[in-house]
N, C-alpha and C positions, 0 to 999 in steps of 0.2 A: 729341798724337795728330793724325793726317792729316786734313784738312777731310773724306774722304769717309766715314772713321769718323764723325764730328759728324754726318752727316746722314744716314745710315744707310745708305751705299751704301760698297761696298768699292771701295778704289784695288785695279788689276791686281795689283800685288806681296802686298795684305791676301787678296785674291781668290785667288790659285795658294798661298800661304801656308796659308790655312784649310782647301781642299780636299785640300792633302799633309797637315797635321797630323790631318784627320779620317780619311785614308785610313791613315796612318800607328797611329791609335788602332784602328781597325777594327781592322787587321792584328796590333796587339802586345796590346792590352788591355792597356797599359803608359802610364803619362803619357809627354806626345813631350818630347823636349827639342831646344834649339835646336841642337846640332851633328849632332842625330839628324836632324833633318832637312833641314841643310843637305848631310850626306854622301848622302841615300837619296833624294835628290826633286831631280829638275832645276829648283829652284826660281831660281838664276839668280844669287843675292849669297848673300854672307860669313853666317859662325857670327854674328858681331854687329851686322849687320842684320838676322838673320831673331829676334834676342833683342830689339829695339825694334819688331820687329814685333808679334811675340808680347803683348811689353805693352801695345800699341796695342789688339791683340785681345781681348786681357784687360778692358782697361779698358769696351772695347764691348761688352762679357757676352758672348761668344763663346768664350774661352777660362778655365777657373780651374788653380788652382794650390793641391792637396791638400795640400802641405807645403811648406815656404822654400825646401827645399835640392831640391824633386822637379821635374820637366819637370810641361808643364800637359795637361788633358785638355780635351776639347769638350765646351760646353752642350749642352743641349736648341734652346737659338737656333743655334748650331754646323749640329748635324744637321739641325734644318731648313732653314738655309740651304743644306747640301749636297745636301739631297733635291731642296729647290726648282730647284737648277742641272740637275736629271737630267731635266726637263720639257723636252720629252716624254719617255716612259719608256726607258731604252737596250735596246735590241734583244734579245730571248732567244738565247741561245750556240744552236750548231748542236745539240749532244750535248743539251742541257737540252729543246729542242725535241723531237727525234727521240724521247727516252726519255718525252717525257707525250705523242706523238702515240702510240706504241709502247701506250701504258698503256691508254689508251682506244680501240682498236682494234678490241679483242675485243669484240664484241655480248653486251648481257647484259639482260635481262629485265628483271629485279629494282633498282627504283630505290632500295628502302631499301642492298641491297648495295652499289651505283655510291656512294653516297653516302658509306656508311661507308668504302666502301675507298680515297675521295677524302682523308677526313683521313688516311688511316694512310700513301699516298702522300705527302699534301701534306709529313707530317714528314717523312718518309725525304728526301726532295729537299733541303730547306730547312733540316734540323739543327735547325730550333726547335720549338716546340708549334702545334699547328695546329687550329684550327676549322673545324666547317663544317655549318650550320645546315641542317635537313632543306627541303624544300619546306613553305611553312606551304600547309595544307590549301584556302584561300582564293583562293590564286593558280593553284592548279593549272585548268588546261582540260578538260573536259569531252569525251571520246570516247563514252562512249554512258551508259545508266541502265539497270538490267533491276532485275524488281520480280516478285519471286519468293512463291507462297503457299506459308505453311509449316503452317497449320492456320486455323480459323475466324475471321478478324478479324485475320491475321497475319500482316504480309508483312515479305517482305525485301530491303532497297533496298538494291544495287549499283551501286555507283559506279569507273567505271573511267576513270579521269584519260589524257590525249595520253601523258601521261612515261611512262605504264607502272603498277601497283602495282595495287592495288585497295585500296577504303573500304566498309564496312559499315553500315547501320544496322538494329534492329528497329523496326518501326512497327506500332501498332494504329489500326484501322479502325474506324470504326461500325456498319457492316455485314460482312457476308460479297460476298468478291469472288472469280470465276472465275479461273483463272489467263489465259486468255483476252481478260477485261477485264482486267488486271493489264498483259500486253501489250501493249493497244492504250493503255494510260496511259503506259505505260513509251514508244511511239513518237510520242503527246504530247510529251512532256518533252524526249526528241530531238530532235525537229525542230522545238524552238523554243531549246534551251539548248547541242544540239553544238557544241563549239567554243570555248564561253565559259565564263569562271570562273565558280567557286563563288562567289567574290563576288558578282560581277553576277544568277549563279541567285537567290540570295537575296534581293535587291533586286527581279528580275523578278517572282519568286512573292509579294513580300508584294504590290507592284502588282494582279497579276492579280486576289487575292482580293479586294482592294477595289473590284472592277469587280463592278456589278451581274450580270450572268452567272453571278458565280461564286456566288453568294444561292441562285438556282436552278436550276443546272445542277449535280446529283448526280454526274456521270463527271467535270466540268476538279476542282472542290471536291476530289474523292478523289485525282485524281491531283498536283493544287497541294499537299496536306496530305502526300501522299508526301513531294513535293520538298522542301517543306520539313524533314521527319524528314532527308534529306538531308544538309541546308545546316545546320541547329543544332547545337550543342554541338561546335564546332570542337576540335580535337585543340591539346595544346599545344605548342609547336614544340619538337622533338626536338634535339639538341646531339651532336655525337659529338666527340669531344676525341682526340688521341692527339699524345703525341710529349713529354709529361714528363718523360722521363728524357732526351730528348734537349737540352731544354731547360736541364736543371740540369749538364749538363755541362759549360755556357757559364765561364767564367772567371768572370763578375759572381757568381756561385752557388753559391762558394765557401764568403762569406758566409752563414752560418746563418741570421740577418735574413732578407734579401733571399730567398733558398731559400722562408724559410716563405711571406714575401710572393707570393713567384709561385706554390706551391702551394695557397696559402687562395686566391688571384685564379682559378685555373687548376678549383677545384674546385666555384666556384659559379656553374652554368651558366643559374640564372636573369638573375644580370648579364650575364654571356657572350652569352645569348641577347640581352639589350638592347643589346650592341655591337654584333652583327650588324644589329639590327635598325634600328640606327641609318644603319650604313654601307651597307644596303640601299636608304634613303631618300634618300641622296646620288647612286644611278645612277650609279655613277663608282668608280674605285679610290681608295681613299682610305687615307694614312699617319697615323696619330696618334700623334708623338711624345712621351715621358714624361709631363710636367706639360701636355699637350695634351690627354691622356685625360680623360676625363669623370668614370667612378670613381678615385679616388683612388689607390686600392691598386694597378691600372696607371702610376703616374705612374713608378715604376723603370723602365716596359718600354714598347716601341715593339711598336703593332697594323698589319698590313699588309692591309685587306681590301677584295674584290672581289665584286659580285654575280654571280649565272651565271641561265640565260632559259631559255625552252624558247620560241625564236620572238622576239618582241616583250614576252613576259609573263617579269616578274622572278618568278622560284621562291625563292630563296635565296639566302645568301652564304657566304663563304669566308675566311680570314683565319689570317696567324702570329702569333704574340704572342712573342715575344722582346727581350734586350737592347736600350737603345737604340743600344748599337756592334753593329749590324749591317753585313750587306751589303747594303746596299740596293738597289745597283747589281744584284747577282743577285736579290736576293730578291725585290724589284718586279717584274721580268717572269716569273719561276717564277708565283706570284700570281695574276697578268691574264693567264697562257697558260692554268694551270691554269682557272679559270674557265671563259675561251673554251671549251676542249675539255670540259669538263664538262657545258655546254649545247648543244654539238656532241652530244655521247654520249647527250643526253637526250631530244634532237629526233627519235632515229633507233628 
């Protein structure tokens, strides 16, 4: 084996070698063999140096060989190393661009819709199953509060978030409040909390009550204990999945095995939700390849996911789950465009 194999760096011929054999795998979902890709890859030498190459590869856990007589497939070290070579991400095609600027064009009120119709795009683009986690209730901003009487000690706190949507709660009171006083609680709350998340409300109101003031002032008390009805009992983050059947059409999927695996992984959205939730925390687009995955039961399948903002505030994320012979090359900027335009479309 070549000195740069031993120290974990590839000689140029290991280097154009690995990236035909993985594009080569992409492409056939077949193991490569060495005449195969000394005819189909401007790789540069003969059928029996790209076969001491291979073994070189091999020996470096780069490449295995499913049976004696079969051509060999790429690791999980394989397509990470090819991922890694794509940094920065390659460009979105013109058409792929035009068609998710095209998608999100049309103005639409409705952010639980925008959302859902994000995954059921994101699969149609990308061929594989697609995530895409709601806004968790926490991160959204604050456009106004209104605090509505519904009968004696009964009010009703509306919460209408920057992105659009509305949030409910019911609150009771200790007294009976005018709709009037209700009001001027409600432009309280406003003109100290517009703008900022639910988080930060939350954290602001438990402050505030700890402030003497709030002991004996009867109106900030009532309108703090509103905000708070507000801010508690946060919603669970919602998951909208689509693109199963696109997914199991993959070649890898053939396999019965494997099938159920991606359908039990694909079905329990409280993991799913902890994938997103993770690649939310990274601020970055992030690949996790097979046995790079966290849950186990992804270690068959490559995650592609991206957070999307409304502004500077992270809302949620986005993410494919498929084979790990993907395209990555497409499927990383569909991804990171999607997103981008997602939080375009949320801003407006």
């Amino acid at each position: 084996m070549q000195s740069g194999t031993r120290s974990g760096e590839l000689t140029s011929r290991q280097h154009a070698l690995l990236m035909a054999a993985v594009q080569e795998f992409i492409s056939t979902a077949e193991p490569v063999g060495s005449q195969q890709l000394a005819s189909r890859h401007a790789v540069g030498i003969r059928a029996a140096m790209v076969r001491n190459l291979m073994a070189e590869l091999e020996e470096a856990g780069f490449l295995i060989q499913p049976h004696t007589s079969a051509g060999r497939i790429p690791t999980d070290k394989a397509f990470r190393y090819y991922v890694d070579q794509l940094v920065p991400p390659p460009p979105i095609g013109f058409q792929d661009r035009t068609q998710i600027e095209l998608h999100y064009s049309a103005p639409r009120e409705d952010v639980g819709e925008i959302i859902r119709d994000t995954s059921r795009f994101l699969a149609l683009i990308t061929g594989q199953a697609a995530l895409v986690m709601a806004p968790r209730l926490e991160s959204l901003r604050i456009e106004r509060v209104n605090l509505i009487r519904l009968r004696e000690r009964e009010v009703f706190v509306i919460f209408v978030p920057v992105a659009g949507g509305v949030q409910t709660r019911l609150a009771q009171t200790d007294k009976d409040h005018s709709q009037a006083d209700l009001d001027r609680m409600a432009g309280f709350l406003n003109a100290s909390l517009s703008g900022r998340t639910l988080q930060y409300a939350r954290e602001w109101i438990e402050e505030r009550l700890k402030e003497d003031r709030a002991i004996y002032d009867s109106f900030l008390r009532t309108a703090l204990s509103l905000g708070t009805a507000l801010t508690r009992s946060p919603v669970v983050g919602q998951l909208y999945v689509e693109g199963s059947s696109k997914a199991v059409e993959q070649p890898e999927f053939t396999d019965p095995a494997k099938l159920r695996e991606l359908l039990r992984a694909l079905e329990d959205k409280r993991a799913l939700l902890d994938l997103l939730e993770r690649s939310l925390k990274q601020d970055a687009l992030t690949v996790s390849i097979g046995s790079e995955n966290f849950d186990t039961r992804l270690t068959p399948f490559s995650v592609i996911a991206a957070s999307y903002a409304s502004g500077s505030f992270q809302l949620g994320s986005l993410a494919v789950v498929g084979p790990v012979r993907m395209d990555y090359e497409r499927v990383i900027p569909l991804v990171s465009y999607t997103a981008k335009a997602l939080s375009r479309a949320l801003e407006h």
